[in-house]
C-alpha positions as CSV (number, residue, x, y, z in Angstrom):
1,X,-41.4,38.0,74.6
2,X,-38.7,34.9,74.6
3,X,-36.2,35.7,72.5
4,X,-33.4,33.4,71.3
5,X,-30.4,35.3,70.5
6,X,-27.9,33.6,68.1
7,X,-24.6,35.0,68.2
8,X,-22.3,34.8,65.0
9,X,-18.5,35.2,64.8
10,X,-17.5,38.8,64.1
11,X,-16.2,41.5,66.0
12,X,-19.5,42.8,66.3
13,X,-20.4,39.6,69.0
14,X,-19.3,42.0,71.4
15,X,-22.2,44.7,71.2
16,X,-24.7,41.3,71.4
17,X,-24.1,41.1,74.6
18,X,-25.4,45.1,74.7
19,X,-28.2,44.1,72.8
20,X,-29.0,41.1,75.1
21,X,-29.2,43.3,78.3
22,X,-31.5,45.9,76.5
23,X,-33.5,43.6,75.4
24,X,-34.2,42.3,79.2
25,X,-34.6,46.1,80.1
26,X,-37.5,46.5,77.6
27,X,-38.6,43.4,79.5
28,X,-37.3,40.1,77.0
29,X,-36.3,37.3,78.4
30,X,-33.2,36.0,76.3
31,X,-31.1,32.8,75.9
32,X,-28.3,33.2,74.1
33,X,-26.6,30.8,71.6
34,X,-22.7,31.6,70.4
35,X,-21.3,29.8,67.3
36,X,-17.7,28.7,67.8
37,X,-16.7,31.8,66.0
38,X,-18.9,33.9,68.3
39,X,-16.4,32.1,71.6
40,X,-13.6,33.8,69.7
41,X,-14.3,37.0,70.6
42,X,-17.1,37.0,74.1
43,X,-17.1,34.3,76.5
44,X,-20.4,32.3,77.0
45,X,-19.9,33.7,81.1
46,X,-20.4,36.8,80.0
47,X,-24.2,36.4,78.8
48,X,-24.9,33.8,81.5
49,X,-24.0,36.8,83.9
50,X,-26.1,39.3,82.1
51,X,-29.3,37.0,81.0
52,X,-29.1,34.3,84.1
53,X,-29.3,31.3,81.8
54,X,-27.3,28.9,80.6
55,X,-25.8,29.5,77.1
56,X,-26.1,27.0,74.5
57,X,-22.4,26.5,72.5
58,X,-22.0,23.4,71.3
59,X,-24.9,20.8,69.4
60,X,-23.6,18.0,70.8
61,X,-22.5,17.9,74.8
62,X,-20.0,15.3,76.1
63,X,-21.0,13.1,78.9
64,X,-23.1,9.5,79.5
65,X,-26.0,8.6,76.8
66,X,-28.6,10.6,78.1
67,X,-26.8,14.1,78.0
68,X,-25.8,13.1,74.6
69,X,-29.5,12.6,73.4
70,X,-30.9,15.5,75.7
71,X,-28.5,17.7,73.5
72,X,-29.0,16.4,70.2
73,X,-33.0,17.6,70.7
74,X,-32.0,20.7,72.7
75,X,-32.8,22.7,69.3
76,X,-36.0,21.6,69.6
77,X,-37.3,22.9,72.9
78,X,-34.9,26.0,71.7
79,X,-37.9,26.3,69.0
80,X,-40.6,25.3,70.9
81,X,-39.8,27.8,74.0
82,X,-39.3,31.1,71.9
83,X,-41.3,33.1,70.7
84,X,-38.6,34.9,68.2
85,X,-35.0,34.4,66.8
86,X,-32.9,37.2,66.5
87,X,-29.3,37.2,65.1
88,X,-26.9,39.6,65.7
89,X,-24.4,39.5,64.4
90,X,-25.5,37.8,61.5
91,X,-22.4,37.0,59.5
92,X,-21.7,36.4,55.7
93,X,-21.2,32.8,56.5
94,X,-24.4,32.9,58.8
95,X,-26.4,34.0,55.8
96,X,-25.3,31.8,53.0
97,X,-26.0,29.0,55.7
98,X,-29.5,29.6,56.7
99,X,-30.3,30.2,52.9
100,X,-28.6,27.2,51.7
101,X,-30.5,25.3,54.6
102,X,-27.2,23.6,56.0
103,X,-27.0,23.4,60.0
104,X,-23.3,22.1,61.0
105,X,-24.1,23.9,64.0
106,X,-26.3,24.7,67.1
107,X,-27.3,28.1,65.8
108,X,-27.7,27.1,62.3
109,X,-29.8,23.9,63.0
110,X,-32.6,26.1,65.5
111,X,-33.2,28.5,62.1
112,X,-34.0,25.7,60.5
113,X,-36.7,24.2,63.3
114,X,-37.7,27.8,64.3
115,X,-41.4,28.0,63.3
116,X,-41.8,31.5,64.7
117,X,-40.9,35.2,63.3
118,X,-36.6,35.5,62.5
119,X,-34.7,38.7,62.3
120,X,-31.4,38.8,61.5
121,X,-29.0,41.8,61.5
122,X,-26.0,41.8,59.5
123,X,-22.7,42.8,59.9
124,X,-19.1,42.2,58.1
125,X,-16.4,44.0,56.3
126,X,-18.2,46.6,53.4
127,X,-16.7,44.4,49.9
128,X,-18.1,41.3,51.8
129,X,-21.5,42.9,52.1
130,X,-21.8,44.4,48.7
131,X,-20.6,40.7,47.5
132,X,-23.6,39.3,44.8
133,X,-23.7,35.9,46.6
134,X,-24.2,38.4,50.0
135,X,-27.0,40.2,48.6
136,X,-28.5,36.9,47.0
137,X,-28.7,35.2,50.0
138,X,-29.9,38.5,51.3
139,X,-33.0,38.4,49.1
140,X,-33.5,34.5,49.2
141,X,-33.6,35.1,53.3
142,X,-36.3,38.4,52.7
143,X,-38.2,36.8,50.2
144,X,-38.4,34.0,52.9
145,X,-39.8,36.3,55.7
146,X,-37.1,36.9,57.5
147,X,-37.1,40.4,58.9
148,X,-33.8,41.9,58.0
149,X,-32.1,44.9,59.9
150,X,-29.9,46.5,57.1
151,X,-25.6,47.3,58.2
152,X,-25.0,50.9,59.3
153,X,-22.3,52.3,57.4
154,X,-19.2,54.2,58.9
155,X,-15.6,53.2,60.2
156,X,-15.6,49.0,60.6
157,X,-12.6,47.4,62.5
158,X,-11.0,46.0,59.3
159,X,-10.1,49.9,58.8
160,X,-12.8,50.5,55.9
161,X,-15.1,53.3,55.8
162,X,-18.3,52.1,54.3
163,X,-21.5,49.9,54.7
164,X,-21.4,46.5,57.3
165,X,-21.8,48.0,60.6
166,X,-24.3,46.0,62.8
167,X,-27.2,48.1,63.0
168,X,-27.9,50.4,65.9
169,X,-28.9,48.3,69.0
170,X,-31.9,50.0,69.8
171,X,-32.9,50.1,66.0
172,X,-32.7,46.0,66.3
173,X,-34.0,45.7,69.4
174,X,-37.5,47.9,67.8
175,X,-37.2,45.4,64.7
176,X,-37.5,42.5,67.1
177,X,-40.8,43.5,68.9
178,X,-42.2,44.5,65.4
179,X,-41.5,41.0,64.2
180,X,-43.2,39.6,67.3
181,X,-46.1,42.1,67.3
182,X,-46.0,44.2,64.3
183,X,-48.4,47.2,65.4
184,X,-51.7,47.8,62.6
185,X,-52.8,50.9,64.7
186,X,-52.4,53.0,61.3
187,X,-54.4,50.6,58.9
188,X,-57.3,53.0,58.7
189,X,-55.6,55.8,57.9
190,X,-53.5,57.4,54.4
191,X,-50.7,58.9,54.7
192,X,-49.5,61.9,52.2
193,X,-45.7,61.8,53.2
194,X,-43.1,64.4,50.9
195,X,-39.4,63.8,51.3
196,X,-36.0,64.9,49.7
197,X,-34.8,68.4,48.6
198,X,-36.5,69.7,45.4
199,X,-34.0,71.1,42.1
200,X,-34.7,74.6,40.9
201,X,-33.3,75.0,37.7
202,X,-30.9,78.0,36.8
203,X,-30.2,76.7,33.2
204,X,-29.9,72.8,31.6
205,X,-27.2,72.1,33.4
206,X,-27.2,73.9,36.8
207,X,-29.8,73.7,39.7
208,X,-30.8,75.3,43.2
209,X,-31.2,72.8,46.1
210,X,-30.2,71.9,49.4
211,X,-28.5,69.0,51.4
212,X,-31.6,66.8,52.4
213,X,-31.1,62.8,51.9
214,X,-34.8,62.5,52.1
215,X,-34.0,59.7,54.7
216,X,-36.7,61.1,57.1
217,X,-39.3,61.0,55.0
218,X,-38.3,57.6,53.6
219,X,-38.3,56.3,57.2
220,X,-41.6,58.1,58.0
221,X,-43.0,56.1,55.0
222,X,-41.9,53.0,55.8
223,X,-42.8,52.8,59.3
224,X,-46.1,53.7,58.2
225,X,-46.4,51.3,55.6
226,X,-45.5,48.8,58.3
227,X,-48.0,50.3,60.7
228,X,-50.6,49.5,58.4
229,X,-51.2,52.5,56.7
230,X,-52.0,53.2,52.5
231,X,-49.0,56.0,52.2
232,X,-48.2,58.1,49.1
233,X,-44.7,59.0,49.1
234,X,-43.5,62.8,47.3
235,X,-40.1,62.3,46.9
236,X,-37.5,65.0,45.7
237,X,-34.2,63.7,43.8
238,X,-32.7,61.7,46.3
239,X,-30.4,58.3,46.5
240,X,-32.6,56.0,48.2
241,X,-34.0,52.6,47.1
242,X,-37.4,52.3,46.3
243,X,-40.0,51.2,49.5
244,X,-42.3,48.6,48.3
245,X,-46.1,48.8,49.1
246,X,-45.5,52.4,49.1
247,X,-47.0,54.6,46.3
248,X,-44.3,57.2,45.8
249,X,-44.4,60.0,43.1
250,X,-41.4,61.7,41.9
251,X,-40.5,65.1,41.5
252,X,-38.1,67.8,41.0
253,X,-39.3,71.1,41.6
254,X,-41.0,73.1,44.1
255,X,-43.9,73.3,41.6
256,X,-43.9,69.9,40.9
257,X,-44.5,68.9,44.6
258,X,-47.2,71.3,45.3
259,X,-48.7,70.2,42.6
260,X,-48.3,66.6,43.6
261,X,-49.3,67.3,47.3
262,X,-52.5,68.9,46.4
263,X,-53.4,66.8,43.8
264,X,-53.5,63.6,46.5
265,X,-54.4,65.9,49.4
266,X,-58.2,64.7,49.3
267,X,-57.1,61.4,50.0
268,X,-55.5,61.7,53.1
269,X,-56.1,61.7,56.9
270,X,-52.3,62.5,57.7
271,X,-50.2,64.9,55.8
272,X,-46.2,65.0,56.8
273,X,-44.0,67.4,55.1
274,X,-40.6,66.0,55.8
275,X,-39.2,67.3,52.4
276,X,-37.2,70.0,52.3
277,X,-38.4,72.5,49.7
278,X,-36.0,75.2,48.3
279,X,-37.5,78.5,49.2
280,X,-36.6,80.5,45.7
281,X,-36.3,79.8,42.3
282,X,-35.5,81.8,39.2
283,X,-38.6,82.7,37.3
284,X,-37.1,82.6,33.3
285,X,-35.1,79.9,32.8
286,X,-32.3,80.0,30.3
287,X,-32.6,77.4,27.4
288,X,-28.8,77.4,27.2
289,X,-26.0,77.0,29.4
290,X,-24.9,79.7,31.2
291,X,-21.0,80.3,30.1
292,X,-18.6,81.7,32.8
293,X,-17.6,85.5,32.7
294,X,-15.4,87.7,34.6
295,X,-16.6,89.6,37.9
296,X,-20.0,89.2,39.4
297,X,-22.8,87.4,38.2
298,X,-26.2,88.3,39.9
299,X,-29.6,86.2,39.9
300,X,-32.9,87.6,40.5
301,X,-35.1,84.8,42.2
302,X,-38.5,84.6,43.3
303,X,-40.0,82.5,46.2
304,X,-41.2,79.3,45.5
305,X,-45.2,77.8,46.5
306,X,-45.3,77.7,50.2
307,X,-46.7,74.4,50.3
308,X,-47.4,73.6,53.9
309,X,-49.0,76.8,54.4
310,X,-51.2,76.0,51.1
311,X,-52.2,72.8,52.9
312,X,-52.9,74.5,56.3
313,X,-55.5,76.5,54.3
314,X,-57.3,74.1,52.3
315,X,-57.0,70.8,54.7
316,X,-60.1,69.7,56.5
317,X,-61.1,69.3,59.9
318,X,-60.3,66.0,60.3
319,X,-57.1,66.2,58.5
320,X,-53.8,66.1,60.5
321,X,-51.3,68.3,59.7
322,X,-47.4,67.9,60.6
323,X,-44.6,70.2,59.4
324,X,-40.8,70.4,59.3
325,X,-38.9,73.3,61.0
326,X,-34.9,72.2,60.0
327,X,-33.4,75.2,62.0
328,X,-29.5,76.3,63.3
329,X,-31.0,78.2,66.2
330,X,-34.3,79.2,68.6
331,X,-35.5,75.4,67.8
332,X,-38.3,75.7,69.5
333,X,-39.5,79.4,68.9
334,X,-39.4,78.9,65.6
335,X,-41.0,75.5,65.2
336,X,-43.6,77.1,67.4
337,X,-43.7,80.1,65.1
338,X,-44.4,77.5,62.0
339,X,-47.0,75.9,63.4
340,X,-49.2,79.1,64.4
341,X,-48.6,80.6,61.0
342,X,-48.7,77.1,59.0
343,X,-51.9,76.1,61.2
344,X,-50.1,72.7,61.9
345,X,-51.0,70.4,64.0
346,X,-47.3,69.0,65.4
347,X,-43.8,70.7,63.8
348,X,-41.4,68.4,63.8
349,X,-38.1,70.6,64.8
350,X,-34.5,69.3,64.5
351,X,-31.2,71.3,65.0
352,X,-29.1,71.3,61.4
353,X,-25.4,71.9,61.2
354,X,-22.3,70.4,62.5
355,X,-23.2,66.7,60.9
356,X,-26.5,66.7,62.7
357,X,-29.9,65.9,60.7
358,X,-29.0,66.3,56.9
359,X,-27.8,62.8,55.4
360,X,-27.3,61.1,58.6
361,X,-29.5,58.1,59.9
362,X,-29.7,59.5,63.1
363,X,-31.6,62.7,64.3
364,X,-32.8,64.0,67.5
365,X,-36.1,66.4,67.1
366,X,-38.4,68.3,69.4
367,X,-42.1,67.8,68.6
368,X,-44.0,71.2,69.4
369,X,-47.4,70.4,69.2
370,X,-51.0,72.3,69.1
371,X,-51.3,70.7,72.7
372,X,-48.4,73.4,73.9
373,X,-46.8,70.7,74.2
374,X,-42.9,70.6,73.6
375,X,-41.3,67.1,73.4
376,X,-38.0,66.0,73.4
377,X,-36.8,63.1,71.3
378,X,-32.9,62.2,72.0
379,X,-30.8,61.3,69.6
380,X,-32.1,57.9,67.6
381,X,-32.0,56.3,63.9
382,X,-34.3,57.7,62.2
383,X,-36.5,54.8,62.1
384,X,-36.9,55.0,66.1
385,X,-37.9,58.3,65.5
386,X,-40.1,57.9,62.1
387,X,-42.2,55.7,65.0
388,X,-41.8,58.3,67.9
389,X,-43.4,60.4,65.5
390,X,-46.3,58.6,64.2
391,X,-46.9,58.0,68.1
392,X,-47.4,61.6,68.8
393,X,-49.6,61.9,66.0
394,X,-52.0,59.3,66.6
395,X,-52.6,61.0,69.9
396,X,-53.6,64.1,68.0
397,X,-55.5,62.1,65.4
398,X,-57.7,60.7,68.2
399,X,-58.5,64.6,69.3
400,X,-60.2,65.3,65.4
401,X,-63.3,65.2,64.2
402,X,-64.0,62.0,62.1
403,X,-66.3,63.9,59.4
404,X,-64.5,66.8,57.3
């Protein structure tokens, strides 16, 4: 693939230059193109060093007539020679451009003449991000088809802790070749996908759960979804936006999910449990709220539906089957223990604790499969992983039978 990548001004430009040589190592050939703002903060040498071509900076060059004109078409071939247009760092003052449709500028006027697929990946201080016109021109540039790769969120260089991050490179870089080539190797299948925690009640006011974000499962969905694939989504309370074109059926409970699960279990060729379901539950719930009192309170609680091993029982032959084994030690022991006694197909095992796993958007996981198999996955977004996933499991899908 021929990428153009357009470089904005933010402190960000820096890791573009990153993104630029790992896009050659995955075997891109790039051309760079740095806004005024972008020459702020990286020299133009330095991507001529790492991609070996000339870097466009300026719209119009000096010199005699014919560089003049050369130049003032250069966007053209630009458009013409490229197969995508990647922007990273996309600024504030990127966005509201290319949704406006104003090009001052080199970068700005190749959007406009790019016929081919455009991703852009955000990044700028958190109160400029969360800005209404930011998120408008967001949507305008979305609805549009322009693939976007949302901010990470964490420490930016303005001192703020929140959302405007660019995105993980590799994240980007896996956004720009599904753009260019957007993989439909799952558009036969459905996928039956839970996700989130589940709330066990204790009285009206007070619950049982757990720290999952659900952001697994989300990611599992979506990559799916863009895979190809009809997916029904079981999601537990979380704090996530909505995926569209993905059917997604709420819940609370542990009941309420297995119920869910085998209710829609019929329809599907995959099953994933990502969700991570609280193993006990009290059995009579109060109708009142429990007051406060002196000295020990004790609870008598029961185990909830194990619904994975439910679903080991009752799937069909040619039903794939892939659990979740969230564990602080003996990773792989243990997520080899699950799948025997769950009769899985692949356990997904990931190391919890210490900020790993729950509510982060990275993970690193081990996939123990039927095979014997016991693969490493280093530490990724999740989305990387959602897909390193769904890879392993369509090489076990191909090894069923195609008749229940």
């Amino acid at each position: 693939m021929k990428i153009a990548l357009g470089v904005g001004g933010g402190i960000a430009a820096y890791k573009a230059a990153e993104l630029a040589r790992l896009l050659m190592e995955r075997g891109h050939e790039v051309e760079a193109i740095l806004t005024a703002g972008a020459r702020e903060f990286i020299q133009p040498l330095t991507f001529a060093a790492l991609t070996g071509r000339k870097v466009i900076t300026d719209l119009f060059a000096g010199g005699g007539s014919d560089e003049v004109l050369s130049s003032a078409i250069e966007h053209i071939r630009v458009a013409k020679d490229n197969d995508l247009l990647l922007v990273a760092p996309a600024t504030a003052d990127l966005l509201g451009k290319f949704a406006a449709g104003l090009a001052p500028d080199f970068l700005t006027t190749t959007y406009l003449a790019f016929p081919g697929p455009v991703v852009l990946a955000p990044a700028m201080n958190t109160n400029m991000w969360e800005h209404a016109a930011t998120q408008t021109n967001i949507s305008t540039l979305r609805d549009r088809g322009n693939h976007i790769v949302p901010p990470g969120s964490g420490h930016l260089a303005c001192g703020m802790v929140g959302v405007g991050r660019l995105a993980e490179l590799g994240e980007i870089a896996l956004a720009a070749e599904s753009a260019f080539s957007p993989r439909r190797d799952l558009a036969h299948e459905t996928l039956l996908i839970t996700a989130g925690p589940t709330q066990e009640p204790l009285d009206p006011v007070r619950f049982l759960s757990n720290r999952s974000s659900g952001k697994m499962g989300y990611a599992l969905a979506e990559a799916a979804r863009s895979r190809g694939a009809r997916v029904v989504l079981v999601s537990g309370p979380v704090n996530l936006k909505p995926l569209g074109g993905v059917e997604t059926v709420r819940v609370k409970t542990a009941r309420e999910m297995r119920d869910a699960v085998i209710a829609r279990l019929p329809e599907a060729t995959m099953i994933i449990k990502a969700a991570a379901v609280a193993d006990f539950h009290l059995e009579e719930i109060p109708d009142h709220k429990v007051k406060k009192t002196p000295g020990t309170f004790r609870l008598e609680l029961s185990a909830t539906p194990d619904i994975l091993a439910e679903v080991g029982a009752r799937r069909a032959r040619n039903q794939l089957l892939i659990g979740f084994a969230a564990e602080t030690q003996d990773l792989v022991r243990e997520a080899r223990r699950k799948l025997e006694t769950k009769n899985c197909d692949m356990v997904v095992g990931n190391l919890v604790g210490d900020g790993l796993a729950f509510d982060s958007d990275e993970n690193a996981v081990t996939l123990v499969t039927r095979d014997g198999d016991a693969i490493s996955v280093p530490t990724a977004s999740k989305k990387e992983i959602a897909h390193r996933i769904l890879d392993e499991a369509l090489h076990l899908r191909a090894a069923l039978p195609m008749t229940p």
